[in-house]
C-alpha positions in Angstrom: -0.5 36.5 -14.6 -2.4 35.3 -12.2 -5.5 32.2 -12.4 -9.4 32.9 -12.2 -10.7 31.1 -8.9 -14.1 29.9 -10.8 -12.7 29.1 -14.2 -9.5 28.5 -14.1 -8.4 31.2 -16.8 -4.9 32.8 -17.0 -5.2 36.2 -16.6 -3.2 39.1 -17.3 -5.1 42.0 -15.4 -6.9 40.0 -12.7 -9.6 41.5 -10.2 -9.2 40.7 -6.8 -12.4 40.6 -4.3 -11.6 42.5 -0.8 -14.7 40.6 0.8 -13.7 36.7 -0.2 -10.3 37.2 -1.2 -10.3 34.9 -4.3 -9.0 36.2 -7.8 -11.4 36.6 -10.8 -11.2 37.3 -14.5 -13.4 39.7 -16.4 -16.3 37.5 -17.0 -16.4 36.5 -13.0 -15.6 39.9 -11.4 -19.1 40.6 -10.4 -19.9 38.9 -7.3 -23.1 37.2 -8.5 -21.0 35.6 -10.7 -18.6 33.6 -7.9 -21.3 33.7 -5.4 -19.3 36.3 -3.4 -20.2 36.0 0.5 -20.0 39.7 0.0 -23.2 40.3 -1.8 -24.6 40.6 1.6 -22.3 43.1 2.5 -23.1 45.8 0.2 -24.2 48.5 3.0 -20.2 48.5 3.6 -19.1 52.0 1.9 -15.3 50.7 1.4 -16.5 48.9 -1.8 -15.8 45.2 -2.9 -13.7 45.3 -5.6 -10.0 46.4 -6.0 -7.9 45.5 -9.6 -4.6 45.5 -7.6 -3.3 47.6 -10.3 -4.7 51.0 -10.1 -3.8 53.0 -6.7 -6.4 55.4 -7.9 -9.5 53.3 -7.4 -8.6 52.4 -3.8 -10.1 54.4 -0.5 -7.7 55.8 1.3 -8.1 56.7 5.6 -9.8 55.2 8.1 -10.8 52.0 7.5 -10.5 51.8 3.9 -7.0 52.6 4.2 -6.4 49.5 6.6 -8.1 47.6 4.7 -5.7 48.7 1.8 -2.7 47.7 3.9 -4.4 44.6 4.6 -5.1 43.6 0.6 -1.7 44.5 -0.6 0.1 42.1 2.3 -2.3 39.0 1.9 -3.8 39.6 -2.1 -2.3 38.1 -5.1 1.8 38.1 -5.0 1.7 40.1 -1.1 3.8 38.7 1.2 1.2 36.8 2.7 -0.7 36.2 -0.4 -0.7 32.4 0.2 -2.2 32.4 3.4 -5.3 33.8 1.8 -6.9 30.9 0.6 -5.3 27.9 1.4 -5.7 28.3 5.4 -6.3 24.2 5.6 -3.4 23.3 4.2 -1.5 25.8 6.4 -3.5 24.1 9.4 -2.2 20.6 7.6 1.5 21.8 8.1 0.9 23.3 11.5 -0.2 20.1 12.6 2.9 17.9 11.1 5.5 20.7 12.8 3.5 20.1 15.9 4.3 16.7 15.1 7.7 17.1 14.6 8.1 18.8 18.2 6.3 16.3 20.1 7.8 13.4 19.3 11.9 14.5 17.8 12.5 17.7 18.8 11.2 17.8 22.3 12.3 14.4 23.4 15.8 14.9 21.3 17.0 18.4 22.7 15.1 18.5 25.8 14.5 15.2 27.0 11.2 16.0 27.5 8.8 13.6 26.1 5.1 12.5 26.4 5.7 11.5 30.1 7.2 15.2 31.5 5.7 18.0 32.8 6.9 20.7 30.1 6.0 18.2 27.3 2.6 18.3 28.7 2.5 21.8 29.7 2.7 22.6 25.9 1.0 20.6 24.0 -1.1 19.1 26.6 -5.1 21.0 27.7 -5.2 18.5 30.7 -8.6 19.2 33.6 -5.4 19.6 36.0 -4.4 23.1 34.4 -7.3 24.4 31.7 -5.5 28.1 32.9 -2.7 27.3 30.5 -4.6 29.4 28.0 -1.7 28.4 25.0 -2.9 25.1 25.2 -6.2 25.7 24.1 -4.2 26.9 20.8 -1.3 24.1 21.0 -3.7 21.0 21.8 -5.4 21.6 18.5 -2.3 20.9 16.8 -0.7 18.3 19.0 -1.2 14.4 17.9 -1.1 11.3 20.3 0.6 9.4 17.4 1.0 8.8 14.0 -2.8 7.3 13.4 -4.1 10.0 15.1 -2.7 12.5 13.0 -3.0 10.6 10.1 -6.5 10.4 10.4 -6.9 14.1 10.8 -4.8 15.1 8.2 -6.7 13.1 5.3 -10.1 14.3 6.7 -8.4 17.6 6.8 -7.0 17.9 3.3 -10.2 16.5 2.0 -13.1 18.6 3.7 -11.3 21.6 4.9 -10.3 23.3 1.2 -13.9 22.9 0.5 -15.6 24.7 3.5 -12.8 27.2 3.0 -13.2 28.4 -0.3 -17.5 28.5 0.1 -16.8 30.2 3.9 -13.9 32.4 2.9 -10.5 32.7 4.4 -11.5 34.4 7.5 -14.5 32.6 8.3 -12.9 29.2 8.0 -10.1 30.2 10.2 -12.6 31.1 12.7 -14.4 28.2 13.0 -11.4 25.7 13.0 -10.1 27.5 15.9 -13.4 27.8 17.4 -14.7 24.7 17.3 -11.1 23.1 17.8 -10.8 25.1 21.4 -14.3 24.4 22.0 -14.2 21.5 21.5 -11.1 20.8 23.9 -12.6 22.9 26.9 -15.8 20.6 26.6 -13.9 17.5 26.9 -11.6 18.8 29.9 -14.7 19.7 31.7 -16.5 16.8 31.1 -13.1 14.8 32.5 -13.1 17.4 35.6 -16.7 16.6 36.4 -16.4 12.4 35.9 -13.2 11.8 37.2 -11.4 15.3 38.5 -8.2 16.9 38.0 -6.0 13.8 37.5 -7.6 12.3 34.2 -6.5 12.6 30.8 -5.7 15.8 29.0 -6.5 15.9 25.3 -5.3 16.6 22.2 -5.8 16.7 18.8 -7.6 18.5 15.7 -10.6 16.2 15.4 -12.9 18.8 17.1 -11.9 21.4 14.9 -12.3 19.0 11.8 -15.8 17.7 13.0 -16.9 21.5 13.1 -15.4 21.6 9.6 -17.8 18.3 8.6 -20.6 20.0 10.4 -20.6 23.1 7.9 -20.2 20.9 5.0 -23.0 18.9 6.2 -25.8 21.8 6.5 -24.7 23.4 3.6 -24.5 20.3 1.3 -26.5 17.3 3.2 -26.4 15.2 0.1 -22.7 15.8 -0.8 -21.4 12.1 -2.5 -18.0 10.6 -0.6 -16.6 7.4 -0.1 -15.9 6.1 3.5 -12.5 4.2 3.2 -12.3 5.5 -0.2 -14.5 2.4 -0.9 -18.0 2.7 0.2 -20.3 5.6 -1.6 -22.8 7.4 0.7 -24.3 10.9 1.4 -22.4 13.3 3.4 -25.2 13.3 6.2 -25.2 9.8 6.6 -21.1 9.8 7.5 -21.8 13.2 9.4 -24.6 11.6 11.8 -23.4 8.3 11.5 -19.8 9.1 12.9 -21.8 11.4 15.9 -24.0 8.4 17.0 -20.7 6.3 17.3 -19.3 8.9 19.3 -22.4 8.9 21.7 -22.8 5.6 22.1 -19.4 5.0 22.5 -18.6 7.8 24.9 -21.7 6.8 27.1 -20.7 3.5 27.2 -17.6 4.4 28.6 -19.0 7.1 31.3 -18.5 4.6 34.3 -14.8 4.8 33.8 -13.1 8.2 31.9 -16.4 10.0 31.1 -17.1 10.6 27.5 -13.3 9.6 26.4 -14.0 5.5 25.5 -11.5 3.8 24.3 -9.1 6.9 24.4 -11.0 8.9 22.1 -11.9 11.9 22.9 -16.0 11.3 22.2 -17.4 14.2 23.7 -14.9 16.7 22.0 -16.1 15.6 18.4 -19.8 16.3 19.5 -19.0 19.4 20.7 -17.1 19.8 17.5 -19.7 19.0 15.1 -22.6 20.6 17.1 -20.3 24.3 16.2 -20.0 23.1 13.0 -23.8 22.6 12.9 -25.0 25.5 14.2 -22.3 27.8 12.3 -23.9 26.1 8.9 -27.5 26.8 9.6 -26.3 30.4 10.1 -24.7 30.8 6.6 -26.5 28.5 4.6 -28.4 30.5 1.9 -25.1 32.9 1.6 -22.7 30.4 0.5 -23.2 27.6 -2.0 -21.1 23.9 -2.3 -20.3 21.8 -5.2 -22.0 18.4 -5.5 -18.9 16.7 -5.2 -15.2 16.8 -4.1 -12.7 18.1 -6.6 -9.2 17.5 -7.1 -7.5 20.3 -9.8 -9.5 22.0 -11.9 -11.8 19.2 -13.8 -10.8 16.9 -11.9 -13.4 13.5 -11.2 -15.5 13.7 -8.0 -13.6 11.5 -4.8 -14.9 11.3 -1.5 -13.0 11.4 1.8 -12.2 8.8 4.4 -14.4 7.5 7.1 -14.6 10.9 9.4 -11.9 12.3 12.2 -10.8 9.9 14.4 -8.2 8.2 16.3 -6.9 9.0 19.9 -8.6 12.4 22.0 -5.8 11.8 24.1 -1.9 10.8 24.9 
């Protein structure tokens, strides 16, 4: 028995979309009826739809039959069914194991903490050694402390389910990777440009969670939340709020680290959010956002914290 993604039914003999990978009773098969991101994919002769039941129904060679493969491993009860879906909250633990490396594992078994060379060479994108391609990948995940990732992680678990069910799976994973290595690269080079090789390296998801914020932003400008859980507001007004901070803030501090003021990595969450930005304009129209944010199925509308933040760098 599996649960509707729109309505929340149980339901014996569910229907599974190829193209957003979310699970559907009768009555919300049909794409128009979950605003499917695949209703602008229909020139695609593989199909949409697939019960998960029938063998019959499903296109076999080619393609088709590696996108077959693909459904059985990642769809409802696969092997890697979960991953399918809840991408942020895999991104959530990622970031907490990360965590768990920097600062017990590392230091405990290898004596190498924040101050070594191998700690930095893994978890470190420093302007000294932007070649070490993993760290475009490991930075993302990597914390300076426990603020720093706390921050992230409650901006994270509020905004990121929400882009990722209205994006899909795929889409999401996309742009929280490629906004979060983006994002890094542009700080680096702004570093190697203001004060060379020897400055800061950063780390930190707050790039790829300001491109997260920037989707949410085009697609849903008006979206109610709660900075500090305390004060209501539009989403926009956080959104461009939180990016004039980080301009005047990194600007301000320009004489001294470049765009990084006050150890915050400024310049990586406007290079964040302009992904995010740009990536909404382009899929706005295909996707649609509820008015507020959920918790559970009919659960009361609750806003996030007061944007990304904390430390760009150790």
């Amino acid at each position: 028995m599996a649960t509707c993604d729109e309505c929340g039914k149980h339901e014996n003999l569910p229907y599974q979309c190829d193209r957003c990978g979310h699970t559907f009773c009768a009555e919300h098969r049909l794409p128009e009826n979950h605003d499917c991101p695949g209703l602008g994919e229909w020139n695609d002769p593989s199909g949409v739809f697939d019960s998960g039941f029938d063998d019959s129904v499903r296109n076999r060679g080619g393609s088709a039959g590696s996108r077959s493969v693909l459904t059985r491993l990642t769809g409802t009860g696969g092997p890697l069914g979960y991953f399918r879906g809840n991408m942020s909250y895999v991104f959530l633990g990622a970031m907490w194991i990360t965590f768990a490396l920097q600062f017990f594992v590392f230091p405990l078994l290898l004596g190498a903490g924040p101050r070594s060379e191998l700690w930095r060479a893994v978890f470190v994108l420093t302007p000294a050694n932007p070649e070490y391609v993993w760290t475009w990948v490991t930075s993302i995940f990597a914390h300076g402390g426990f603020t720093h990732i706390a921050f992230n992680s409650i901006a994270l678990y509020f905004f990121g389910p929400v882009v990722e069910q209205y994006l899909d799976t795929k889409r999401f994973t996309a742009l929280f990777f490629g906004a979060g290595i983006i994002a890094g690269l542009a700080q680096v080079f702004s570093t190697l440009l203001t004060v060379g090789a020897f400055g800061s390296g950063v780390v930190g998801a707050s790039g790829a969670i300001m491109g997260v914020l920037g989707v949410l932003t085009v697609l849903n400008p008006n979206l109610k939340v709660y900075l500090y859980f305390i004060i209501p507001m539009p989403l926009w007004v956080l959104t461009f709020g939180f990016a004039a901070f980080s301009i005047v803030a990194g600007f301000g501090a320009a004489s001294g680290v470049g765009l990084t003021g006050g150890n915050v990595a400024h310049l990586a969450h406007l290079a964040g959010l302009l992904i995010g930005l740009v990536y909404g304009v382009r899929v706005k129209g295909r996707v649609g956002v509820p008015n507020s944010l959920q918790f559970g199925r009919g659960g009361g509308g609750m806003g996030g914290p007061g944007g990304p933040g904390g430390p760009g760098r150790p």
